[in-house]
C-alpha positions as a Markdown table, in Angstrom:
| # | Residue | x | y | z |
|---|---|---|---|---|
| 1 | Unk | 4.5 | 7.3 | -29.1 |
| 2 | Unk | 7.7 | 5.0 | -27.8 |
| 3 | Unk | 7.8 | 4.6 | -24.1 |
| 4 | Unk | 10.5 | 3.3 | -22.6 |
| 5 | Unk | 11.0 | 2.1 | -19.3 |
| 6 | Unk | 12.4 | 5.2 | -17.6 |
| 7 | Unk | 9.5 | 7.4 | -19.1 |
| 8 | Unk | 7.3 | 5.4 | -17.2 |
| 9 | Unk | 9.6 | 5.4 | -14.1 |
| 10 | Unk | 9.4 | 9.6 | -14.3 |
| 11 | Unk | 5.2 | 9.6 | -14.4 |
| 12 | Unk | 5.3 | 7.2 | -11.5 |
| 13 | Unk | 8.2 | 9.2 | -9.9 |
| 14 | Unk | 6.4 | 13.0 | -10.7 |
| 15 | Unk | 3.5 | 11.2 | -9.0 |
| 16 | Unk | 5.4 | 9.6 | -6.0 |
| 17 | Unk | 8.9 | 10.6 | -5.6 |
| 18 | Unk | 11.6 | 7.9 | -4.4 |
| 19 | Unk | 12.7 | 9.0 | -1.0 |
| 20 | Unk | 15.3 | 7.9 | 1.4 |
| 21 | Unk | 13.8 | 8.9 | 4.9 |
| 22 | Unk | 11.8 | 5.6 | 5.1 |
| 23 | Unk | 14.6 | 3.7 | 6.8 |
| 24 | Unk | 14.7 | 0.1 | 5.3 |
| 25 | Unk | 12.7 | 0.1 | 2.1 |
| 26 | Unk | 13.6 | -1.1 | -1.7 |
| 27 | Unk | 11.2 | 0.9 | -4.1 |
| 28 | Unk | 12.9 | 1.0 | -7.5 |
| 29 | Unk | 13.7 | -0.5 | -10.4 |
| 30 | Unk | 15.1 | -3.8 | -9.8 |
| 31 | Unk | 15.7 | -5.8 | -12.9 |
| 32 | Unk | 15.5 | -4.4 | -16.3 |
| 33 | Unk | 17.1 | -1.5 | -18.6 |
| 34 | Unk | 15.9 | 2.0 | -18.3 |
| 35 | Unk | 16.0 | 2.7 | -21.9 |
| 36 | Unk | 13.8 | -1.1 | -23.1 |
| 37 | Unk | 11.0 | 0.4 | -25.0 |
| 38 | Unk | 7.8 | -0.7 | -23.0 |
| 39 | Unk | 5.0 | -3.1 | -24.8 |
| 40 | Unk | 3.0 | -3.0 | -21.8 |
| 41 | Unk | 2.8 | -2.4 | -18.0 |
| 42 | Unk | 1.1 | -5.0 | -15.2 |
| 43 | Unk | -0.2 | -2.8 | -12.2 |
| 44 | Unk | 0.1 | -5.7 | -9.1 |
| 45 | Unk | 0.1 | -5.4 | -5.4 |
| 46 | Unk | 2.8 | -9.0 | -5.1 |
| 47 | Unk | 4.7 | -10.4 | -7.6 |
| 48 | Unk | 4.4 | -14.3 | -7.8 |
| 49 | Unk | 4.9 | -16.8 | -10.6 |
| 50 | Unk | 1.0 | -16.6 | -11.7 |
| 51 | Unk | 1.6 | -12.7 | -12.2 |
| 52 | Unk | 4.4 | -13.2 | -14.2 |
| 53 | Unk | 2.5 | -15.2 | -16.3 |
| 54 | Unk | -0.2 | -13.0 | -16.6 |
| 55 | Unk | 2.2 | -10.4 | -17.8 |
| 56 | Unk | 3.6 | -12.1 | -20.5 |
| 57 | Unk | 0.0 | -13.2 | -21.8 |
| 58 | Unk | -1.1 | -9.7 | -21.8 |
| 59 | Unk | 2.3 | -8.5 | -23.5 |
| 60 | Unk | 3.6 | -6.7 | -20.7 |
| 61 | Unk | 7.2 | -6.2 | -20.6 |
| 62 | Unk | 7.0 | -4.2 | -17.2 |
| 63 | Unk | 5.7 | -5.1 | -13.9 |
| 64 | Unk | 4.8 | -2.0 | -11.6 |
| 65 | Unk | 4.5 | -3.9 | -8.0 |
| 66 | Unk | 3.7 | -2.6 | -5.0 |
| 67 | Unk | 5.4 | -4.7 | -2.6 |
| 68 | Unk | 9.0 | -4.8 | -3.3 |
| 69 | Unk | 9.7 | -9.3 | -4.0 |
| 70 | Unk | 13.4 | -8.6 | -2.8 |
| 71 | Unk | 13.4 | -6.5 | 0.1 |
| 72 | Unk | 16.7 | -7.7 | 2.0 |
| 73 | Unk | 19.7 | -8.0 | -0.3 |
| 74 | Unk | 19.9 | -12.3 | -1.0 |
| 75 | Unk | 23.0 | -14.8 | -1.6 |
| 76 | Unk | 21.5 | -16.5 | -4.2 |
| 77 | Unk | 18.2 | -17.2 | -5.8 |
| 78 | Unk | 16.1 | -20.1 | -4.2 |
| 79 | Unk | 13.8 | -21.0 | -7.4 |
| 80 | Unk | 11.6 | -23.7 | -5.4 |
| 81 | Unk | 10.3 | -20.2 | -3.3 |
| 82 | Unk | 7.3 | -18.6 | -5.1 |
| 83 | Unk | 9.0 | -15.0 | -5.2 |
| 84 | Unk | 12.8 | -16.2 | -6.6 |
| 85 | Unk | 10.4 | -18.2 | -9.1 |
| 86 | Unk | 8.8 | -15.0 | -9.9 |
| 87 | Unk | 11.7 | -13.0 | -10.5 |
| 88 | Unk | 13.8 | -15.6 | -12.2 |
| 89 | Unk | 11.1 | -16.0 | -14.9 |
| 90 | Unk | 10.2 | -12.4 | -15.5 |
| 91 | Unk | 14.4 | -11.8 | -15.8 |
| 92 | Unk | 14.2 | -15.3 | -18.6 |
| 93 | Unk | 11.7 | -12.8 | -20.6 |
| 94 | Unk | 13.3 | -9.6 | -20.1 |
| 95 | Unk | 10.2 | -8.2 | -18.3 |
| 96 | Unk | 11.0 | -5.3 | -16.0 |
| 97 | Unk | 10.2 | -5.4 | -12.5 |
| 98 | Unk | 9.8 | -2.2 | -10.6 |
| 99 | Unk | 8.4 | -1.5 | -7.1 |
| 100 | Unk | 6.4 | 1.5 | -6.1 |
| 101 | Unk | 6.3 | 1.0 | -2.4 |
| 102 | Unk | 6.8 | 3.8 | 0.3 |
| 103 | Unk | 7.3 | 6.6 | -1.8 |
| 104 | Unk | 3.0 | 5.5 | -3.1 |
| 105 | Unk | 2.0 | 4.6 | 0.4 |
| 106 | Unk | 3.3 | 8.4 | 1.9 |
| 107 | Unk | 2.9 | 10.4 | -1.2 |
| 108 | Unk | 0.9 | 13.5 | -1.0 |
| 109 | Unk | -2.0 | 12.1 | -2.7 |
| 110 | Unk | -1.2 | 8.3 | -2.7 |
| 111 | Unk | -2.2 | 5.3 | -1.0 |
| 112 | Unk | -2.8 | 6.8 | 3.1 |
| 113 | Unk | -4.5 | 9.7 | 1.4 |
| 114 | Unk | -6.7 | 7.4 | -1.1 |
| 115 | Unk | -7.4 | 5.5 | 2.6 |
| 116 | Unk | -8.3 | 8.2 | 4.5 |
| 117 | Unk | -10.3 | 9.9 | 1.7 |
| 118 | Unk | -12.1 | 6.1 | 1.0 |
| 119 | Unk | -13.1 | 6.1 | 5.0 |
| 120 | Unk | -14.6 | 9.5 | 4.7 |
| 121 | Unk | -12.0 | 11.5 | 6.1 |
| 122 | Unk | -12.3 | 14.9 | 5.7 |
| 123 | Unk | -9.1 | 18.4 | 6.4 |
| 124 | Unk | -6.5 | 15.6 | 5.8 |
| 125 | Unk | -3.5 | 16.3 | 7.0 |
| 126 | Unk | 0.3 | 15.2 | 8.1 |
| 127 | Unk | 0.7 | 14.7 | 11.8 |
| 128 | Unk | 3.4 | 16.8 | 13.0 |
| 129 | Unk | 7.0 | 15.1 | 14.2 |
| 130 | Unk | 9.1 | 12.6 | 12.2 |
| 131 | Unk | 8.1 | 9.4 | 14.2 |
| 132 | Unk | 4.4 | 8.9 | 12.6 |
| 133 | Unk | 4.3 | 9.2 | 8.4 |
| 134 | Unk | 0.7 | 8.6 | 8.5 |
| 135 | Unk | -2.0 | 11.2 | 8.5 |
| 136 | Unk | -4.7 | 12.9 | 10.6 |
| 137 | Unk | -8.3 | 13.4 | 9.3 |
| 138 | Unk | -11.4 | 14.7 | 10.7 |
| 139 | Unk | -14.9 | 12.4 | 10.6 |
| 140 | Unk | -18.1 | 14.6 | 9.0 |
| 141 | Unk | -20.5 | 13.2 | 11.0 |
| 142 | Unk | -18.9 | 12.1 | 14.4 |
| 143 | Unk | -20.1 | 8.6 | 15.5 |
| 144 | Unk | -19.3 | 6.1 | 17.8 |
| 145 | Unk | -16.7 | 3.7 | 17.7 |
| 146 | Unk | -18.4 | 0.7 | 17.2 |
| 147 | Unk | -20.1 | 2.6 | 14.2 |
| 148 | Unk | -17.0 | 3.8 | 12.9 |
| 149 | Unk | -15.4 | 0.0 | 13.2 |
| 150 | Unk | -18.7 | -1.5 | 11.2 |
| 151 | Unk | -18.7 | 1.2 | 8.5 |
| 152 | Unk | -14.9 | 0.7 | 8.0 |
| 153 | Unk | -15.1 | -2.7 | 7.7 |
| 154 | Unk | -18.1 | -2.2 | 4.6 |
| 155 | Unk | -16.0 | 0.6 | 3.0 |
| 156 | Unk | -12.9 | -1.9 | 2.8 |
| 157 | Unk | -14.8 | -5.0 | 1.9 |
| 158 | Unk | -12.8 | -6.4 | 5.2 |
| 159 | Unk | -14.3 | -9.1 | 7.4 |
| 160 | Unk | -11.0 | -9.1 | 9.2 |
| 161 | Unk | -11.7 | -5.9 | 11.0 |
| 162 | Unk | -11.4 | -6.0 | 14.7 |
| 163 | Unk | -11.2 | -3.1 | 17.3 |
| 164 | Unk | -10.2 | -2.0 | 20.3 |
| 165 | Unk | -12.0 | 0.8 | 23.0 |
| 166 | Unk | -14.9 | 1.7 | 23.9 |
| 167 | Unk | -17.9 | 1.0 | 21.7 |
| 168 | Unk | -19.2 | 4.1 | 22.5 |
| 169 | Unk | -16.2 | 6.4 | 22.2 |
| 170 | Unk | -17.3 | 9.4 | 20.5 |
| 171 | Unk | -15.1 | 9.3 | 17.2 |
| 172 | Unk | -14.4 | 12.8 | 15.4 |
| 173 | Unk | -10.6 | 12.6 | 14.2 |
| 174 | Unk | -8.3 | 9.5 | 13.2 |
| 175 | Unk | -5.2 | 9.2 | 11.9 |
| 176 | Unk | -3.9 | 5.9 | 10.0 |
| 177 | Unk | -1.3 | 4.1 | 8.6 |
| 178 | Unk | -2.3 | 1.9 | 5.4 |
| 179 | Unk | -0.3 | -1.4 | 5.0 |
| 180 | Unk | 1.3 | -2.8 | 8.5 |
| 181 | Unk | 1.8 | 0.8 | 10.0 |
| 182 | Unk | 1.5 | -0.5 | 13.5 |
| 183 | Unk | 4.5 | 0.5 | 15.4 |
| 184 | Unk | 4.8 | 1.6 | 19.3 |
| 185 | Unk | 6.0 | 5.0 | 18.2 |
| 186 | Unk | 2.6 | 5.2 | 15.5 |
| 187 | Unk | 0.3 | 4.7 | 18.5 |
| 188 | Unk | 1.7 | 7.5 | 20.8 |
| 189 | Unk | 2.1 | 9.9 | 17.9 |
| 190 | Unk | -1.5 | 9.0 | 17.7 |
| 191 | Unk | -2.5 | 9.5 | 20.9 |
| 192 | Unk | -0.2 | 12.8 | 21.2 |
| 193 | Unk | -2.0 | 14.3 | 18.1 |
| 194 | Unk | -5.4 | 13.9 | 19.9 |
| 195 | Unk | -7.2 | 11.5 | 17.7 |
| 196 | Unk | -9.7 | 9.5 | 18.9 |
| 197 | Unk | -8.7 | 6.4 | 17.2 |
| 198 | Unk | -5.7 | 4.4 | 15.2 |
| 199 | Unk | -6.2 | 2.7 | 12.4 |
| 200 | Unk | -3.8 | 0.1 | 10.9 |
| 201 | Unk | -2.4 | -3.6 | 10.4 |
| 202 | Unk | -0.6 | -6.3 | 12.0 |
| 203 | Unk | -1.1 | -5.2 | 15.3 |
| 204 | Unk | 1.2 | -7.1 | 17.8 |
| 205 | Unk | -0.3 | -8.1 | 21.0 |
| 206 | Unk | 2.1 | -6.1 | 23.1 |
| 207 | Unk | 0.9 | -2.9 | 21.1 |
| 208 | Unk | -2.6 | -3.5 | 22.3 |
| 209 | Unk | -1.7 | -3.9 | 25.8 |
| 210 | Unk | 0.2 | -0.6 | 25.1 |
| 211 | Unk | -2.9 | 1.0 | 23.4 |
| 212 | Unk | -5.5 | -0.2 | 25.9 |
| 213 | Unk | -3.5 | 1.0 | 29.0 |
| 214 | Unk | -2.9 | 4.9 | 27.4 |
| 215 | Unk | -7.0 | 4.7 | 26.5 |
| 216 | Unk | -5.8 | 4.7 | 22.8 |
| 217 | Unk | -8.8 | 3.3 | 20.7 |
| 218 | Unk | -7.4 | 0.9 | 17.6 |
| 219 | Unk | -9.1 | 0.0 | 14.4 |
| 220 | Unk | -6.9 | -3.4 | 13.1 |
| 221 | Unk | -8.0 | -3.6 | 9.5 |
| 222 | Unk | -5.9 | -6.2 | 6.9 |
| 223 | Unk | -3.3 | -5.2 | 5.2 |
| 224 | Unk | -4.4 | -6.7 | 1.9 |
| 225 | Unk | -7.5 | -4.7 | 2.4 |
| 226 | Unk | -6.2 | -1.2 | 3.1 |
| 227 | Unk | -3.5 | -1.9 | -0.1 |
| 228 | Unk | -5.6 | -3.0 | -2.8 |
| 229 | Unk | -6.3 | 0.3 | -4.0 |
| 230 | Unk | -3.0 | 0.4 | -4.7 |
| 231 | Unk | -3.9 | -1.2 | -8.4 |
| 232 | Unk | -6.4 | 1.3 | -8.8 |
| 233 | Unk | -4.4 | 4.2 | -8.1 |
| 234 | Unk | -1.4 | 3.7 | -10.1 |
| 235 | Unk | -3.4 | 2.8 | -13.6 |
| 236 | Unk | -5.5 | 5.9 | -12.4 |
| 237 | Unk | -1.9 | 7.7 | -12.6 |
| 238 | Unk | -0.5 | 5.8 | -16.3 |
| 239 | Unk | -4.5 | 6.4 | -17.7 |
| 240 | Unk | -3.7 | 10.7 | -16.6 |
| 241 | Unk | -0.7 | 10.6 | -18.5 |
| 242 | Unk | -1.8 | 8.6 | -21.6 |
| 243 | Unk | -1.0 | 5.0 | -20.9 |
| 244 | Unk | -4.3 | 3.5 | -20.7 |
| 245 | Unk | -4.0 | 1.1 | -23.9 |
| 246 | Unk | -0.6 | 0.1 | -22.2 |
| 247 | Unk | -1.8 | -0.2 | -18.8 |
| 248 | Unk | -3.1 | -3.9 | -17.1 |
| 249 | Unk | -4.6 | -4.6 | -13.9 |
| 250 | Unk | -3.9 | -8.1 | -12.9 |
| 251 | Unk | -6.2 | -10.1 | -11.4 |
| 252 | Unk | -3.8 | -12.7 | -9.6 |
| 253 | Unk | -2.4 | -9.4 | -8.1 |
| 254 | Unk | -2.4 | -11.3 | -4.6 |
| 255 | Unk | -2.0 | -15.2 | -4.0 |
| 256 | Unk | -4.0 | -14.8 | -0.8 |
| 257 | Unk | -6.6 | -12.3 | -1.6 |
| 258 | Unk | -9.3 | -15.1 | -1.8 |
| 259 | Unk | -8.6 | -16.2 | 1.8 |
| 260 | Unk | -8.5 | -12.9 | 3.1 |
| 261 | Unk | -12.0 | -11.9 | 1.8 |
């Protein structure tokens, strides 16, 4: 069966629909023709020059990456930085770049769900108002936070995990953001939807004086770590819909995933 590139685009798409309530985002197709029949498809969570290389050896003329390499419109392509190197290269071998960022991050099952499902959440579910896009699950077993903290951090595979609160703050609901959800408006929708803790990335340090002085308890976990099931999820998604001989997960999908752990 001929795939092309917008057939692929529509089972990503039916999966995780573009949306434009996300303020400043650039999921999409950015470089290639809709109708270029598709040899293959690289699942990545960055685009850099070694996964551009890795596409073409495993005859992959489309890139599916989570993390968008242009995300602000540019004047010109700088070719000595790793991502303009990227592109330029995959544009020399007409290889397809698209980016499945927010819309996968806040579909209904996609990446927060997978998160909250892989730290044992349980009655997942949206937190009411527009200012939090994260969700709200409930623990099984209720423990404490320094529990919840440890197990989180052997779930993820993260040794970068670090909290905030009281170790023995009784945890029974959380909400989270995956990916660098940490925003001032995040942790008082949080706290407003009565979860006992927040989880999410890049924490600022005026958030935590923010957090510790409403008694809001934090989880920081990385943001590589809380995104890497990104890969997973979308060849999960291309395997459902018959594209598993077509569908690649690279394994240079992040130039820093060996420092992070």
């Amino acid at each position: 069966m001929r795939h092309t590139v917008k057939s692929i685009i529509n089972i990503i798409e039916d999966f995780a629909p573009l949306r434009t309530d996300y303020g400043c985002d650039n999921s999409g197709l950015l470089f290639g023709g809709k109708d270029w029949e598709v040899k293959g498809v690289l699942i990545t969570l960055d685009l850099m020059p070694e996964t551009v290389s890795e596409a073409i050896k495993n005859n992959c003329n489309l890139i599916v990456v989570h993390h968008p390499p242009i995300f602000t419109p540019i004047n010109a392509f700088n070719i000595s930085l790793p991502t303009h190197n990227a592109f330029c290269n995959a544009i020399k071998h007409d290889i397809a770049i698209y980016s499945a960022h927010l819309n996968v991050d806040f579909a209904e099952k996609g990446l927060n769900y997978r998160l909250m499902k892989t730290l044992g959440g349980e009655n997942i579910a949206p937190v009411d108002g527009d200012s939090f896009n994260g969700l709200k699950a409930t623990l099984k077993a209720p423990m404490s936070l320094k529990n919840f903290a440890l197990h989180c951090k052997a779930v993820l595979k993260d040794e970068t995990l670090t909290y905030l609160g009281d170790d023995n703050k009784i945890i029974k609901s959380f909400t989270a953001i995956n990916g660098g959800g940490a925003s001032e408006s995040a942790v008082l929708a949080s706290k407003n939807a009565g979860a006992d803790v927040f989880l999410s990335a890049d924490f600022k340090y005026h958030l935590l004086l923010l957090a510790k002085g409403i008694n809001c308890a934090i989880i920081n976990f990385g943001h590589y770590h809380s995104e890497i099931a990104f890969i997973d999820l979308i060849h999960e998604v291309l395997v459902k819909n018959g594209l598993g001989e077509m569908a690649v997960k690279s394994k240079n999908h992040s130039p820093i995933a060996k420092f992070l752990g």
